[in-house]
C-alpha positions as CSV (number, residue, x, y, z in Angstrom):
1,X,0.0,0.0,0.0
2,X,1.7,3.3,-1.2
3,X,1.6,6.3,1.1
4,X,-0.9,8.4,-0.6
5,X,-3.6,5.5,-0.2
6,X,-2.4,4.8,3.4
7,X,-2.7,8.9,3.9
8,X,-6.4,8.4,2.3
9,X,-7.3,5.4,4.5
10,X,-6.2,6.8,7.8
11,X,-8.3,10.3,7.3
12,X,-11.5,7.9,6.2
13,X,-11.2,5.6,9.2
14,X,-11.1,9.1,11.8
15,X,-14.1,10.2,9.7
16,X,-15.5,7.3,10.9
17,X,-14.6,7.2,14.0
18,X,-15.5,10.3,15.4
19,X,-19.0,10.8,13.2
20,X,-20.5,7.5,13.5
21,X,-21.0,8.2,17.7
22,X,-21.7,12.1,17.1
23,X,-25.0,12.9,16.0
24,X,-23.8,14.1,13.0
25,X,-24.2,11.1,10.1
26,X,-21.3,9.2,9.2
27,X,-22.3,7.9,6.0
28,X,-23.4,11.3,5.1
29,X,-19.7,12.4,5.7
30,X,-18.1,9.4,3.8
31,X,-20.5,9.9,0.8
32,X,-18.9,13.6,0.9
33,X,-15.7,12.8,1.6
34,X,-15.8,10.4,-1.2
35,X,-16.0,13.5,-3.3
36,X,-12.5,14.7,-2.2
37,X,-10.9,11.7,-1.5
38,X,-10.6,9.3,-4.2
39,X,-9.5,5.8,-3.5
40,X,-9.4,4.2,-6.9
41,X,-11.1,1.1,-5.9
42,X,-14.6,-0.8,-6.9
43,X,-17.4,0.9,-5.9
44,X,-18.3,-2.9,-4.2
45,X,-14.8,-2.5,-2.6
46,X,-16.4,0.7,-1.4
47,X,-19.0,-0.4,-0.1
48,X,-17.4,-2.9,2.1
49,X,-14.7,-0.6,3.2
50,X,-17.6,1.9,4.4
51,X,-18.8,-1.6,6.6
52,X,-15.7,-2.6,7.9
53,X,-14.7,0.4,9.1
54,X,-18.4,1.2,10.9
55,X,-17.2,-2.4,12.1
56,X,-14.1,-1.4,13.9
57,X,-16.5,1.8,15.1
58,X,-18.7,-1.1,17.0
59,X,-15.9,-2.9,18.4
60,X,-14.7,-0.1,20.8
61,X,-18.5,0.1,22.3
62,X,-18.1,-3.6,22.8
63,X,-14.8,-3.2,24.3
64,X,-15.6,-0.4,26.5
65,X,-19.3,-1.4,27.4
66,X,-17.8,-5.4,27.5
67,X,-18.7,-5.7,30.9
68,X,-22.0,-4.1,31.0
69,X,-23.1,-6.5,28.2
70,X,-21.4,-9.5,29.6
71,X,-24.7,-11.7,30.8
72,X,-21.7,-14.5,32.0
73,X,-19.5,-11.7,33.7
74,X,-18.3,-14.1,36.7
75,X,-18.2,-10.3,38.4
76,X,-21.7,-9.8,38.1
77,X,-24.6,-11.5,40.7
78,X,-27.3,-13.8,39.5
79,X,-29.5,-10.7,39.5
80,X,-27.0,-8.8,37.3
81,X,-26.2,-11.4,34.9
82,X,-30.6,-11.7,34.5
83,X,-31.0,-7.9,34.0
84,X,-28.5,-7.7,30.9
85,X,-30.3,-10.4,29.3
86,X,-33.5,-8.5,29.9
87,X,-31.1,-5.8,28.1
88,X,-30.1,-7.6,25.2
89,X,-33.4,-9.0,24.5
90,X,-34.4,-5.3,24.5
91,X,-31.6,-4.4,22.1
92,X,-32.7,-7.4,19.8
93,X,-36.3,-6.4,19.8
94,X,-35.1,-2.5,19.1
95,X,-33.5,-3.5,16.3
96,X,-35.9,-5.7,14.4
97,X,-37.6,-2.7,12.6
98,X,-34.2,-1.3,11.0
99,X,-33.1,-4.8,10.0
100,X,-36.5,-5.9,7.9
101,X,-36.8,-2.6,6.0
102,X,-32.7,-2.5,5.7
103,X,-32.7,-5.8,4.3
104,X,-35.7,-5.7,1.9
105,X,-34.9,-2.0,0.8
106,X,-30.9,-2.4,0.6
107,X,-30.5,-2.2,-2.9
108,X,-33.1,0.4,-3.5
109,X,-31.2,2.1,-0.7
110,X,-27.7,2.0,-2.2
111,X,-29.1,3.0,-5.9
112,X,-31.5,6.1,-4.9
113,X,-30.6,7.5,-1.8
114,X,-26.9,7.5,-1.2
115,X,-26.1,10.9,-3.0
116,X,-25.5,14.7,-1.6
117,X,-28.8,15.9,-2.0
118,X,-30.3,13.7,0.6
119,X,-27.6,13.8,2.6
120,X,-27.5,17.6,2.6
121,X,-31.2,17.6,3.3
122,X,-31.4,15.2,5.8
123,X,-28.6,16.7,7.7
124,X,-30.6,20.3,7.7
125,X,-33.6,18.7,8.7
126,X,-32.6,17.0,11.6
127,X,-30.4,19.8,13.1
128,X,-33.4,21.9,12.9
129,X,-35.1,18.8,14.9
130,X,-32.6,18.7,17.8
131,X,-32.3,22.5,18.2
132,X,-36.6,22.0,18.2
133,X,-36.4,19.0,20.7
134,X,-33.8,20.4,22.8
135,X,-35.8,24.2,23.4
136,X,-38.6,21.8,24.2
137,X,-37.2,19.9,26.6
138,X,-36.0,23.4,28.5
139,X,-39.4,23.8,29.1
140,X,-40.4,20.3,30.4
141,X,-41.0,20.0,33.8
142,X,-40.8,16.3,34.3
143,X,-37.3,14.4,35.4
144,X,-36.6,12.3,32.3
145,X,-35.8,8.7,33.1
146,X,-32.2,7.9,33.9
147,X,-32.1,4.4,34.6
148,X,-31.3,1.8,31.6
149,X,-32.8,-0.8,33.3
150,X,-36.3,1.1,33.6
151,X,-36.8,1.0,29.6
152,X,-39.8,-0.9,28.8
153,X,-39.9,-3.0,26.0
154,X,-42.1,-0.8,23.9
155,X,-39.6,2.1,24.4
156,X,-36.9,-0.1,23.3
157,X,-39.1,-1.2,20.1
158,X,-40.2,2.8,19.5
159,X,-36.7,3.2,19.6
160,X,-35.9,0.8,17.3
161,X,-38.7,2.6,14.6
162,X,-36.7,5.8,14.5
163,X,-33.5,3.8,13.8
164,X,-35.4,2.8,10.7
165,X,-35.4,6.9,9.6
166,X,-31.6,6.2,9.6
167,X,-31.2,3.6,7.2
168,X,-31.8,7.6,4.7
169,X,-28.4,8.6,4.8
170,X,-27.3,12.2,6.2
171,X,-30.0,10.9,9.0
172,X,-27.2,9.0,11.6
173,X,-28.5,6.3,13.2
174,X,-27.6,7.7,16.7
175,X,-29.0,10.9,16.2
176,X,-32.8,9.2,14.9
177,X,-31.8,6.8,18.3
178,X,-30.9,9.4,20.2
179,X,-33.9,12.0,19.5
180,X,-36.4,8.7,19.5
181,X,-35.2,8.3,23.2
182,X,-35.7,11.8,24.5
183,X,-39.2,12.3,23.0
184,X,-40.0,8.9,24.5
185,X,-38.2,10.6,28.4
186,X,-35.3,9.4,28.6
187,X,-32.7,11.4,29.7
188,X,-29.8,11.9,27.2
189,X,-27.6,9.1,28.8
190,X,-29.7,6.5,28.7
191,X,-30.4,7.2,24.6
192,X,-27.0,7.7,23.4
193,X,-26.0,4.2,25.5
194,X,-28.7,2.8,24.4
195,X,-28.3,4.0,20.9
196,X,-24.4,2.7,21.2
197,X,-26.0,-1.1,22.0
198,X,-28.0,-0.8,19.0
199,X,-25.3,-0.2,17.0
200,X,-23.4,-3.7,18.0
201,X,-26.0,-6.0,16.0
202,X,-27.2,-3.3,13.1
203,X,-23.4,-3.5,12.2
204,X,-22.5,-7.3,12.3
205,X,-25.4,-8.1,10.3
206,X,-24.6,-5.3,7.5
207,X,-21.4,-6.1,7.4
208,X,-22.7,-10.3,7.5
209,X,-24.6,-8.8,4.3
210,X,-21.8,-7.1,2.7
211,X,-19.1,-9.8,3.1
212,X,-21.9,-11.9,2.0
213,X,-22.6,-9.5,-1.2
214,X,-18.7,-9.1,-1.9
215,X,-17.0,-12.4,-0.7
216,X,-13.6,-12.8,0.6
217,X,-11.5,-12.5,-2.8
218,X,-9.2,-9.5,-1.2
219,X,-6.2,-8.4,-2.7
220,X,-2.8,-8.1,-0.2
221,X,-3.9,-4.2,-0.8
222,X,-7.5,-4.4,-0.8
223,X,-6.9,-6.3,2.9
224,X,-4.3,-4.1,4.1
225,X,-7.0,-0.9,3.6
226,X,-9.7,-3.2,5.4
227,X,-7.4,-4.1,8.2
228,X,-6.0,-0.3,8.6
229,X,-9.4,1.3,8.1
230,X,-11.0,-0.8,10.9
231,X,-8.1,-0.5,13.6
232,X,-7.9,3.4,13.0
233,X,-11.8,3.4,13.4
234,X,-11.8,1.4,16.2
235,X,-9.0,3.6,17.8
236,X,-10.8,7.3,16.8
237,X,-14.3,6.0,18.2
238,X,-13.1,4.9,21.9
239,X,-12.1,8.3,22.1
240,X,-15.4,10.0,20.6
241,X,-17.5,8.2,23.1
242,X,-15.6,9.2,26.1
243,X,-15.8,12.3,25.0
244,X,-20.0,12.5,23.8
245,X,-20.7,10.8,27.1
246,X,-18.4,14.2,28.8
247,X,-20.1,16.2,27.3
248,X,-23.7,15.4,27.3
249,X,-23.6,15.4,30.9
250,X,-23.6,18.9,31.3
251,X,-24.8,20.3,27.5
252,X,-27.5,19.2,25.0
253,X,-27.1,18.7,21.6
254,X,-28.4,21.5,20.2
255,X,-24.5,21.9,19.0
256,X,-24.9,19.4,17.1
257,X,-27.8,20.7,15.2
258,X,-26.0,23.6,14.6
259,X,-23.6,22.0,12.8
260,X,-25.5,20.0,10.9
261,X,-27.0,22.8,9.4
262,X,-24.2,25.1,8.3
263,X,-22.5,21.6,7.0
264,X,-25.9,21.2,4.6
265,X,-25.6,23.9,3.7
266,X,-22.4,24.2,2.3
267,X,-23.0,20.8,1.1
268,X,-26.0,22.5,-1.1
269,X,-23.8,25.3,-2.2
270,X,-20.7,23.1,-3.1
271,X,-22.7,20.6,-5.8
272,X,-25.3,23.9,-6.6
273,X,-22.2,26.5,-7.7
274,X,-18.7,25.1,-7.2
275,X,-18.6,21.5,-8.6
């Protein structure tokens, strides 16, 4: 692998890293970094890359939330060990929406969807959403739910419907999480972890699918951008979450919004005047 392509890799795999845990859509930023940085591979190859490296996003949450997930931590009581696998059943039942639609739409997805107008619009749209949510939260009264193991399951599965707005890309699938959680009252701990766990299964099965799609025919070059793209993600997002979960504890996410917009925007004025 030259140095220009390593160069390329690296800056993809922080992309990653940092936007897929920030409200802010990671596949809307790859499609648009896709427009600067040119890798000179298949678009399948593409595809996959875009996978693997929302792969080596997942694995820091399961590194950092291991024990918390663990049902067979010997650390944890009998009690403990029964309340994550009320968790995880929660977490499977969360995701069931996003994976029916995702799977029977996936092609249609790829084909009409994944292009800068939708992402520019759908990252407008839902900044103007959390800056809405956020002022109306300011004036709500009641103490949201801060306990994880208080969700009911038809949270968890209402939840799981607004992950379904994320298969649009430009949505992110922890913003629609994340916003699904606080109209629902919880407070914005319990969605973003929440929305982290989500994330474990949503992205072994698409990248099941893609490896699936692709097969394992890799190239010493085509693996050594796999390999580097996942371990630089994987690196990037334990720090993101450390810091989201800082930062959310005392400020909203109306930042977020914020810059969602002003980024749509430009998007719009880039492909509307400069390319």
């Amino acid at each position: 692998m030259d140095i220009i392509l390593l160069i390329k890799t690296v800056i993809l795999g922080i992309i990653e890293g940092i936007t897929e845990w920030l409200p802010i859509s990671s596949t809307g930023h790859l499609i648009l970094a896709d427009e600067f940085i040119k890798m000179n591979m298949s678009e399948a190859f593409m595809e996959m890359f875009n996978v693997v490296i929302q792969l080596g996003a997942i694995m820091a949450v399961v590194v950092l939330y291991f024990h918390k997930l663990n049902p067979f931590s010997p650390k944890k009581n009998r009690r403990e060990k029964g309340d994550t696998m009320i968790l995880w059943t929660k977490v499977v039942l969360a995701v069931v929406p996003a994976a029916v639609i995702g799977i029977l739409l996936d092609d249609w997805l790829d084909a009409h969807l994944y292009n800068p107008p939708v992402v520019a619009a759908m990252l407008i749209i839902y900044g103007i959403l959390f800056i809405l949510i956020e002022n109306k939260n300011k004036k709500n009264r009641r103490r949201p739910m801060d306990d994880l193991g208080r969700m009911t399951y038809p949270m968890a599965f209402v939840i799981g419907v607004f992950q379904v707005l994320a298969l649009i890309p430009g949505t992110s699938r922890s913003g629609a999480t994340i916003l699904g959680g606080i109209l629902i009252g919880c407070s914005r701990t319990v969605a973003t972890e929440f929305s982290f766990f989500l994330g474990i299964p949503v992205m072994f099965g698409a990248s099941l699918l893609k490896i699936l799609k692709f097969g394992l025919h890799f190239t010493g070059v085509e693996a050594a951008v796999l390999i580097t793209g996942m371990l630089v993600s994987f690196l990037v997002s334990i720090i993101a979450i450390k810091f989201l979960l800082g930062y959310i504890k005392k400020n909203d996410f109306k930042a977020f919004g914020v810059y969602r917009i002003i980024l749509g925007i430009l998007v719009i004025g880039y492909f509307a005047f400069l390319k």
